[in-house]
Structure formats: structure tokens, C-alpha cells
N, C-alpha and C positions, 0 to 999 in steps of 0.2 A: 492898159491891156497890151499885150505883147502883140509885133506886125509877127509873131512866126507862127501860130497858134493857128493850127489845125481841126476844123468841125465836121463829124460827117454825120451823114442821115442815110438811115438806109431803110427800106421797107419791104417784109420779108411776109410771105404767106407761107401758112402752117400746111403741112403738104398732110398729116396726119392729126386731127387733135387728140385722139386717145395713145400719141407716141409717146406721151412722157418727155415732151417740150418743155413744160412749166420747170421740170424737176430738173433738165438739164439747163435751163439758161440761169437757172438758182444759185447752180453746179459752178458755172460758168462765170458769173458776178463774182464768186467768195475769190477764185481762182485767178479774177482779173484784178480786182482787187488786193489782195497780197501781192500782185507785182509793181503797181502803182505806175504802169505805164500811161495812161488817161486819166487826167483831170474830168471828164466826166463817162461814163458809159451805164448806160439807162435804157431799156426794155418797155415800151410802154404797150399791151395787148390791145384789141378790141374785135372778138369773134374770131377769125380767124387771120388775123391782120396783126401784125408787130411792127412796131415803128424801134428801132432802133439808134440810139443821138449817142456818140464819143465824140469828145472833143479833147484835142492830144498839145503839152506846151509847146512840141515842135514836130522836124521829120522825125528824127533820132529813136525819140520816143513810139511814132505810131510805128516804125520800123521795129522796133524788138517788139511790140504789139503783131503785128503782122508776122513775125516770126515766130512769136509763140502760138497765135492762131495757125499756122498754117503745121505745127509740129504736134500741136497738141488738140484742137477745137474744130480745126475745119470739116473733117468728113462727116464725124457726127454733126456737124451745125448745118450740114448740107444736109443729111438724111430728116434734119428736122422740116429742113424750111428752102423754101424758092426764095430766092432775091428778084423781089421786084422789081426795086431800080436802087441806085446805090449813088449817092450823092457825095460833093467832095466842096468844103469849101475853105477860101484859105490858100497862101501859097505851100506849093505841093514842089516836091525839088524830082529831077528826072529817074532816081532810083525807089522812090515810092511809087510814082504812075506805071513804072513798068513792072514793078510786082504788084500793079494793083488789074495788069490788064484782063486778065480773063472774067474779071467781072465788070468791066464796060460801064466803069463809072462816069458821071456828069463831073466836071472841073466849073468853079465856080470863082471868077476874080472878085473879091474886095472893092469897092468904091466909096466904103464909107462905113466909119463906126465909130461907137468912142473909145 
């Protein structure tokens, strides 16, 4: 397993459930998917509760990730949903944390894996 490999967990409340969330994060999987910038990105619901897990090979990649969210996905993903709390774990290099600041994510160091 690669030291550069990037995981995040974020947990998001449905600020509307009759908005048409389910249809856009559908939307959103095909579209993330064709650019194959995360090795993993997964939506997991329950009521009104989305847990969300990407997990990215390096910075590089969550970086053009972050760029194409924030060009193409962020407003409608805000109009969907509140961010609960937004988890980070993994080293993180200092031009990710600060395009990550306005969402006041948690930094998590590594101590042990295989």
C-alpha cells in the first residue's frame, strides 16, 4: 500500500429529501468516475444521513478532484446537503489543506497500517 494514499470521510445531512439528492449524486458517481481521479468514492445513505469515503493514490490526483468539484459539483452539492464534519486522513501536502479550508476539515496522521 502506498505512504501517499489519501482517505477521506465526510458526513453530510440532506438539507431536503424530496430535492432530487439520490438522482444528483447518481449524476455525480458516473461523472466522477469517467475521470478516474479516486480510487475509491462511495455514498453510503441512511434517513437523512450520507456518509461519504474517497480515497485518492496521492495529492495530485485529489487536487484535479477538488478542481473539478469546485468547477463543476460544488454548488449544487451544497444546495443538496450540509457537511457535517469532513474528515481527512493520510498525508495531506500544504496546497490541499488550503483549498480545503472552508470546509474545516479534521487532519488525521498515519501511525500504523499495512
Amino acid at each position: 500500500m502506498s505512504d501517499q494514499i489519501v482517505g477521506v470521510y465526510i458526513k453530510l445531512k440532506i438539507k431536503d429529501i424530496d430535492s432530487g439528492w439520490s438522482e444528483f449524486i447518481k449524476s455525480t458517481v458516473s461523472k466522477v468516475r469517467d475521470l478516474g481521479y479516486p480510487s475509491q468514492y462511495e455514498y453510503y445513505v441512511k434517513e437523512d444521513i450520507i456518509d461519504l469515503h474517497e480515497r485518492f493514490p496521492n495529492n495530485e490526483a485529489w487536487i484535479k478532484h477538488i478542481d473539478f468539484f469546485g468547477a463543476n459539483v460544488a454548488k449544487d452539492f451544497l444546495s443538496h446537503f450540509n457537511i457535517e464534519y469532513f474528515n481527512v486522513y493520510g498525508p495531506v501536502n500544504d496546497q490541499v489543506k488550503e483549498l480545503l479550508v472552508d470546509f474545516n476539515p479534521v487532519f488525521y496522521n498515519i501511525v500504523g497500517k499495512l
